[in-house]
Backbone as a ProteinNet text record, in pm:
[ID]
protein_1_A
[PRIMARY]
XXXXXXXXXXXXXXXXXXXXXXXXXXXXXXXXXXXXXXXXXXXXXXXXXXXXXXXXXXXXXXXXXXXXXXXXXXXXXXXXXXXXXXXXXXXXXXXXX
[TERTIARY]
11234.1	11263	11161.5	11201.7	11124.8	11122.6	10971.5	10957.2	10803.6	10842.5	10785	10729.7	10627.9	10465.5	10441.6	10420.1	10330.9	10240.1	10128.3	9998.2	9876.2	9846	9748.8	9632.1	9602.4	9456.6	9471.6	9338.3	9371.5	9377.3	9441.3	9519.2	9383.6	9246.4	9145.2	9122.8	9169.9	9102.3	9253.7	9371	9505.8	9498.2	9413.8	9421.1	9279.3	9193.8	9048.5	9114.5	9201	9262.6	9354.8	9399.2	9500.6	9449.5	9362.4	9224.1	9211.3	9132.5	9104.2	9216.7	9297.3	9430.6	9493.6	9532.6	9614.4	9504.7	9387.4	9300.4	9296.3	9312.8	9322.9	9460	9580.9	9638.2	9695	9548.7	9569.5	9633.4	9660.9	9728.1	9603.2	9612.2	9504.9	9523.3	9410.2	9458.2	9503	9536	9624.8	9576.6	9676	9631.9	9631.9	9518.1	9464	9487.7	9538.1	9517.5	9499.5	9462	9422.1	9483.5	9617	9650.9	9797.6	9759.7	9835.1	9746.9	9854.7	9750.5	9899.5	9847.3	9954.4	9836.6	9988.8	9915.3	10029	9943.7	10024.3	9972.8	10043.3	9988	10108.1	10091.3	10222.9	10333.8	10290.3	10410.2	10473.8	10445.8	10568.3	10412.4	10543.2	10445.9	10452.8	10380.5	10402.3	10298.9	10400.9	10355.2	10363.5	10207.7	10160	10141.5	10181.9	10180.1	10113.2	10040.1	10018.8	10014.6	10065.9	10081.9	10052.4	9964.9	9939.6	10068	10122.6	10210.1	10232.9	10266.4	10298.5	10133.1	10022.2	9918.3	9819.3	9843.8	9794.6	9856.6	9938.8	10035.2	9978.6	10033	9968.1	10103.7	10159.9	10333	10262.8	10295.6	10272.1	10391.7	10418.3	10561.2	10500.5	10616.4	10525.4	10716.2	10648.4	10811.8	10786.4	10839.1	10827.8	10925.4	10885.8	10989.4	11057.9	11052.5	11107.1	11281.5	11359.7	11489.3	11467.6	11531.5	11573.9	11469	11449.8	11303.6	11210.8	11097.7	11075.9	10929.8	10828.2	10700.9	10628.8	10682.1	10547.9	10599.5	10728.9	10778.6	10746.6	10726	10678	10527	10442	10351.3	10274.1	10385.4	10355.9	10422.6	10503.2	10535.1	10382	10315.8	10227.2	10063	10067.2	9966.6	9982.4	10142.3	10194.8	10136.7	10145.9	10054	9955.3	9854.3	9695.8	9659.7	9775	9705.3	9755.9	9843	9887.6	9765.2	9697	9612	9479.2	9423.7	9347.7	9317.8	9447.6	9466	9440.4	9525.9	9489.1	9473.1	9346.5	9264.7	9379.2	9363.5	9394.9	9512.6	9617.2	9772	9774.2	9896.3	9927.1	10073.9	10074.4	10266.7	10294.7	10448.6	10506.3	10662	10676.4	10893.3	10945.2	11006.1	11118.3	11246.7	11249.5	11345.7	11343.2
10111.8	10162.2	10103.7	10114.3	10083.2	10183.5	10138.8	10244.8	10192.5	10251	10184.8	10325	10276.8	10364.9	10262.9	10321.5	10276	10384.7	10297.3	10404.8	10295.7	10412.4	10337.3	10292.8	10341	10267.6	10110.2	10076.1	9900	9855.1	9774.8	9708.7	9738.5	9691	9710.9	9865.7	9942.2	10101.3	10124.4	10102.9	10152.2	10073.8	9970	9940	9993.1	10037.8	10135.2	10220.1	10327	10460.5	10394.3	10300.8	10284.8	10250.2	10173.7	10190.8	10281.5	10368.6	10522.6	10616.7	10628.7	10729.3	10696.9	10584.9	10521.5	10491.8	10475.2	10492.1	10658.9	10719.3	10883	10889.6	10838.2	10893.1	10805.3	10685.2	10597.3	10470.3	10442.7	10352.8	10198.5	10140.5	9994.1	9871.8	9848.2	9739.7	9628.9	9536.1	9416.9	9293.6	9249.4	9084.1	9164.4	9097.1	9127.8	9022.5	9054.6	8945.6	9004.6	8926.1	8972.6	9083.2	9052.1	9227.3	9282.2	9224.1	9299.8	9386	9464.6	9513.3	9564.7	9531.7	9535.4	9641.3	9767.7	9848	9907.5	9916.3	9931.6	10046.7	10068.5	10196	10291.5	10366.2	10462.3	10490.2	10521.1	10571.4	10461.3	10350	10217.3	10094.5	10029.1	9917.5	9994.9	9963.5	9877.6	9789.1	9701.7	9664.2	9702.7	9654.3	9773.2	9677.3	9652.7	9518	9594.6	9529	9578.4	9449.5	9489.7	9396.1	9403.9	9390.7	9410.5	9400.1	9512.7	9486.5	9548.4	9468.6	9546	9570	9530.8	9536.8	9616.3	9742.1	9842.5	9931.7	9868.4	9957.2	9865.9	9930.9	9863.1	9933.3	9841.5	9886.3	9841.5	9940.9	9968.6	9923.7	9857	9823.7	9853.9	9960.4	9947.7	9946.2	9838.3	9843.5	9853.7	9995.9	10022	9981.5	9942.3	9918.2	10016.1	10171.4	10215.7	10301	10347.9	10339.6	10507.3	10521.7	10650.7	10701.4	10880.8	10931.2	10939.4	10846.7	10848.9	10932.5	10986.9	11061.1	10957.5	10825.1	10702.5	10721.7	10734.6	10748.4	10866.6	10970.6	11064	11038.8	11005.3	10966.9	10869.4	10797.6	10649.7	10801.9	10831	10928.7	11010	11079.9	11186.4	11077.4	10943	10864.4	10858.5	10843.5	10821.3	10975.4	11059.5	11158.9	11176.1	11104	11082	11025.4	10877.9	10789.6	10873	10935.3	11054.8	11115.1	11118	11289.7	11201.6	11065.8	10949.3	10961.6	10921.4	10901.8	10976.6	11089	11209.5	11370.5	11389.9	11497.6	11634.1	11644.2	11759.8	11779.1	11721.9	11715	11840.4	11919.7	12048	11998.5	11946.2	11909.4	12075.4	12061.8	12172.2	12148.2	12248	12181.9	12197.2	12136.9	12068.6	12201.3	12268.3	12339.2	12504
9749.4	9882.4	9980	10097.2	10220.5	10311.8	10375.1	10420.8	10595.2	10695.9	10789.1	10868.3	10919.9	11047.6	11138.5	11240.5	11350.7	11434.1	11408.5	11478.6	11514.3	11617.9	11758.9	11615.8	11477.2	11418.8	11410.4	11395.8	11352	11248.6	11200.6	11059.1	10947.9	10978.7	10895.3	10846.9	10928.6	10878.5	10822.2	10828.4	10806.4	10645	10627.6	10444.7	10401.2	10431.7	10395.8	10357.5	10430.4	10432.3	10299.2	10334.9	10168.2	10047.2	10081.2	9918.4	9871.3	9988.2	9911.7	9916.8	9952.5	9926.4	9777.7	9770.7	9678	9518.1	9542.1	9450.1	9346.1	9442.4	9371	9292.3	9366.3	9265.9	9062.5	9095.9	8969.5	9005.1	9088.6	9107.7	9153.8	9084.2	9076.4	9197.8	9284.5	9338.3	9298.9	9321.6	9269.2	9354.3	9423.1	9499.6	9636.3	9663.6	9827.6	9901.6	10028.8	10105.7	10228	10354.1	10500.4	10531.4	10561.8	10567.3	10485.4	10340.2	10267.4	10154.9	10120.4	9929.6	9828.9	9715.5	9608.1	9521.8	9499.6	9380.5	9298.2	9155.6	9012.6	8971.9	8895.1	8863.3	8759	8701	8654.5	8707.6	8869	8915.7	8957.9	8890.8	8992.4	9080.3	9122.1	9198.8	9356.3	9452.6	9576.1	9659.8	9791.9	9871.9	9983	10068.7	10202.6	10264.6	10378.2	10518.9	10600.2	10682.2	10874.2	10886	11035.2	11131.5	11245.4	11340.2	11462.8	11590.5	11667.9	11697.5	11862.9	11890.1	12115.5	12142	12115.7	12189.9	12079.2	12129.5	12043.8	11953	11900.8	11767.2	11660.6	11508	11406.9	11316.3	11285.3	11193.5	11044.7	10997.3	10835.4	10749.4	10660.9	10602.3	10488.7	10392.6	10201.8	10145.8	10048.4	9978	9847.5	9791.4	9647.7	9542.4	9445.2	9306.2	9273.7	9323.3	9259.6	9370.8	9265.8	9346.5	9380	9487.9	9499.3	9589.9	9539.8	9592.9	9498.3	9509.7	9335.5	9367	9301.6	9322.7	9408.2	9386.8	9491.2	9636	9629.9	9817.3	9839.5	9765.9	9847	9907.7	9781.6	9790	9890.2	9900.9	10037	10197.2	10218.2	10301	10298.9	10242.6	10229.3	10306.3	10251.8	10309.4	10476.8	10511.7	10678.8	10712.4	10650.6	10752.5	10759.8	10642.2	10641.1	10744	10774.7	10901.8	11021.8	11022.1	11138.5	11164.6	11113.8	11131.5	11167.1	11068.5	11113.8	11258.8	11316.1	11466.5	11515.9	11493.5	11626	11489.5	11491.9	11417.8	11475	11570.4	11687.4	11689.4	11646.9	11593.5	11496.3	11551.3	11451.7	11402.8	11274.9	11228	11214.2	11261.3	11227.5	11225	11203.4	11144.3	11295.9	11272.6	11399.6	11415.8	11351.4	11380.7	11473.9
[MASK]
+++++++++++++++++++++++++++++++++++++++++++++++++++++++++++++++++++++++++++++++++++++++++++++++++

């Protein structure tokens, strides 16, 4: 699956935050490059892009091996609100309904 963010942090702290997020739950870095990261792990593979984008946005792309909703998309979903909260501390999520 695929799966896409955009937030005001810059590409360097948006793969820090994915080192250490993605480190806890076992999952191993892999091939690094400027602004990608590949990680393996039990629950499946993925890949994590930024891209610097419209000035001050920073679009996150992660595309997982696995099909469906698998524990890693939640997991990659649960990181998009780490960098949510990154950004703006002072943010209260609450349900939409």
């Amino acid at each position: 699956m695929r799966h896409f963010h955009r937030t005001h942090i810059p590409p360097a702290d948006v793969l820090a935050l994915a080192d250490e997020y993605f480190a806890t739950l076992g999952l191993t870095r892999g091939a690094v490059q400027e602004r990608a990261r590949t990680y393996t792990g039990a629950l499946g593979t993925m890949t994590l892009k930024v891209k610097p984008e419209g000035g001050h946005y920073t679009f996150i792309d992660v595309e997982t091996d696995q099909p469906g909703e698998s524990r890693l998309d939640r997991n990659v979903k649960r990181y998009f609100v780490k960098v949510h909260r990154n950004a703006d501390p002072d943010h209260k999520l609450e349900a939409a309904y």
